[in-house]
C-alpha positions in Angstrom: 86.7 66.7 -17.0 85.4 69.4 -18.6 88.7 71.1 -17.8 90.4 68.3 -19.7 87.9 68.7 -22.8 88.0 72.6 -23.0 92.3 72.1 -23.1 92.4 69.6 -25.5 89.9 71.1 -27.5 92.0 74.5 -27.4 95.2 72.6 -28.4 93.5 71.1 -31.4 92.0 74.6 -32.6 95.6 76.5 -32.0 97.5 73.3 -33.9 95.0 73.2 -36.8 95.4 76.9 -37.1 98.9 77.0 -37.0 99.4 74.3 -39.5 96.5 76.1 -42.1 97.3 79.8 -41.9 98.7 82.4 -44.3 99.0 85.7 -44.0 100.7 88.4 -46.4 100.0 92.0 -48.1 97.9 93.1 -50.9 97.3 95.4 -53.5 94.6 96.3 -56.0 92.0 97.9 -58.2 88.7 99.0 -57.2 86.3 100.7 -59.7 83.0 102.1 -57.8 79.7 103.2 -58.6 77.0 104.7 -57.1 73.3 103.8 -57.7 71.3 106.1 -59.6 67.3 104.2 -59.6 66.1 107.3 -61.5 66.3 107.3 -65.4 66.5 110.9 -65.6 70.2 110.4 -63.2 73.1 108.8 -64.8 76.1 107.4 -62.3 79.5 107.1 -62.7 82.2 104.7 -62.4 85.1 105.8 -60.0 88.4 104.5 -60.2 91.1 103.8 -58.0 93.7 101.9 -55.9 94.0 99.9 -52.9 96.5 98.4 -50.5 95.8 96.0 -47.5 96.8 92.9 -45.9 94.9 89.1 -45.2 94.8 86.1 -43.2 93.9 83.1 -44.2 92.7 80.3 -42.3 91.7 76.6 -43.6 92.5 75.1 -46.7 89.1 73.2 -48.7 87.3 75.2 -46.5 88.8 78.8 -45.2 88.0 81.5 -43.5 89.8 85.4 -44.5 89.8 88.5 -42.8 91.4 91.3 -44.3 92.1 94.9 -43.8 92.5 97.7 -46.4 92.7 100.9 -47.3 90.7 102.2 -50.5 88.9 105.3 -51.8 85.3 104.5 -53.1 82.1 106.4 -54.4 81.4 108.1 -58.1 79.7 110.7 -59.5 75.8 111.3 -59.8 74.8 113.3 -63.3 71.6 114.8 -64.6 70.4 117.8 -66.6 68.0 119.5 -67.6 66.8 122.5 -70.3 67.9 121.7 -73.8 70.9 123.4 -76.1 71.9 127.0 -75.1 69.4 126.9 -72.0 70.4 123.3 -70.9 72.3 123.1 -67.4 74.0 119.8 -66.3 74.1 119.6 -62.5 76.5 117.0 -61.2 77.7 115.5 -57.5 81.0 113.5 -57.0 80.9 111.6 -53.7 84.6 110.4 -52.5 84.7 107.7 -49.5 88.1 107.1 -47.6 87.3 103.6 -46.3 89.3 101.0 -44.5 87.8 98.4 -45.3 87.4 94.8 -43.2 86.0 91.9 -45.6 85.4 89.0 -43.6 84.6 86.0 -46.6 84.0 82.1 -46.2 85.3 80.1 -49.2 85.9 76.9 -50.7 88.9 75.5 -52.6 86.5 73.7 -55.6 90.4 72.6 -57.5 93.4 71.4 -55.6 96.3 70.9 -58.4 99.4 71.6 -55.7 100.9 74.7 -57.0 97.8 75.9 -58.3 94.0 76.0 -56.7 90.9 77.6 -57.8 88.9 79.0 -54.9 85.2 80.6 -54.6 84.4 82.9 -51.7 81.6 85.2 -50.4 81.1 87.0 -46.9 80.3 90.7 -45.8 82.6 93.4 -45.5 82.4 96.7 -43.8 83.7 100.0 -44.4 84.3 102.7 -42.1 85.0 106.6 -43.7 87.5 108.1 -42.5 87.4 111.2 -45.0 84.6 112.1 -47.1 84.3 114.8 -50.2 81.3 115.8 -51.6 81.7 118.1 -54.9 78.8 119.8 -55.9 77.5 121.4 -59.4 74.6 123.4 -60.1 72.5 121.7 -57.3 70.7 124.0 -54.7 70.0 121.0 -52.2 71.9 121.7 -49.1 74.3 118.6 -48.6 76.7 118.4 -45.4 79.2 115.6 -44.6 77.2 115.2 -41.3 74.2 114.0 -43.6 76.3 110.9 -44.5 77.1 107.2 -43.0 79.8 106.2 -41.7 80.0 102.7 -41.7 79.0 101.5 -45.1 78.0 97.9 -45.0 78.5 95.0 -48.4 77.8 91.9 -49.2 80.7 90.2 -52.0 81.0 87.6 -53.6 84.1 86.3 -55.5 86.5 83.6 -56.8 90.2 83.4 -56.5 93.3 81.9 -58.0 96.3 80.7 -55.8 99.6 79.9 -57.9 102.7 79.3 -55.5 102.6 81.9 -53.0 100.4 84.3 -54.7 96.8 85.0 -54.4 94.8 86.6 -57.0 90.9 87.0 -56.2 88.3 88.9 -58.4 85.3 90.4 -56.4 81.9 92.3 -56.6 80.9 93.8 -53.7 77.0 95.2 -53.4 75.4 97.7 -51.0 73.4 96.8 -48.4 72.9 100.3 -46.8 73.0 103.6 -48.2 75.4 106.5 -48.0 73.3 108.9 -47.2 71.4 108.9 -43.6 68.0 109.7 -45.2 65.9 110.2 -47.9 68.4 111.4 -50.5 67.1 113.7 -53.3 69.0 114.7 -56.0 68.1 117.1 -58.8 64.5 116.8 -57.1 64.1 113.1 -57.4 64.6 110.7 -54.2 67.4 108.1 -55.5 69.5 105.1 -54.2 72.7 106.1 -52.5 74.5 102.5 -52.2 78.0 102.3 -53.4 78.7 99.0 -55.2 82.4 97.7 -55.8 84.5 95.4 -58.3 88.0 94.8 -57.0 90.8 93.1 -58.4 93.3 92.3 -55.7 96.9 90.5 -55.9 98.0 89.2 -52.7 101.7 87.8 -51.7 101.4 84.6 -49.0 104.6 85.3 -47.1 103.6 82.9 -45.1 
């Protein structure tokens, strides 16, 4: 009996699957930032493209993996001295991620060839490259100082016309960058990387 049950509950899963699935590529914009939870350290915004593919699985209520490929991090800023005797130190921090957002949403307007979706989930990011640039600053930093898995939450809505997808997303750190205790410029700051993405994805099928 149980037999029976686990069969025809595996035929049910693997037909309602197969009837609410999509899958295609994507591309997009990303614009990153860095924390800075000092006053005396400014961050930067990093900009930059990215590429990937989905799956989608549901319709009112869905399920989306995805994989991609994007460069993340920014630029940490600070100074100190004023006019001839003033010295800007600086750090740029560049990620190489592929990235693997995993979001739960909810279709909130069905009009047929149009739908407006909300989503949120966690993604996570694994480096694959990493590039620290460094200015003025006597710190030692090393690559092996550095995570590499960076964890997000995101949050997000999306608009489906025909067969293409276009979803807006903020994605916020959970972890930081750096392993430790990161001081810049003398002062112990925030390494999290926060995201906003822009994304345009084709449903081919």
């Amino acid at each position: 009996m149980k037999k029976i049950l686990l069969i025809i509950s595996a035929v049910l899963i693997v037909t309602t699957i197969q009837a609410q699935f999509h899958f295609g590529p994507q591309i997009g914009y990303t614009s990153s930032k860095l924390t800075a939870n000092s006053s005396d350290v400014t961050s930067d915004l990093k900009s930059n493209f990215m590429f990937g593919a989905f799956v989608r699985i549901g319709e009112k209520f869905y399920i989306q993996p995805e994989v991609n490929w994007l460069t993340q991090g920014g630029v940490w800023k600070s100074s100190e001295g004023e006019g001839a005797a003033k010295i800007d130190k600086e750090l740029k921090m560049t990620y190489k991620t592929i990235q693997i957002p995993l979001s739960v949403g909810w279709r909130i307007i069905d009009l047929k060839i149009a739908n407006i979706r909300i989503f949120g989930g966690a993604t996570a990011n694994i480096a694959v490259d990493k590039e620290i640039e460094i200015k003025n600053i006597n710190e030692p930093i090393e690559d092996a100082d550095w995570n590499n898995l960076i964890w997000q939450y995101q949050v997000g809505a999306g608009v489906d016309v025909l067969m293409f997808a276009l979803d807006v997303k903020y994605m916020g750190g959970l972890n930081n960058l750096n392993k430790d205790d990161f001081v810049f410029d003398n002062k112990t700051i925030s390494t999290k990387s926060n995201l906003f993405m822009v994304t345009l994805g084709w449903k081919i099928f």
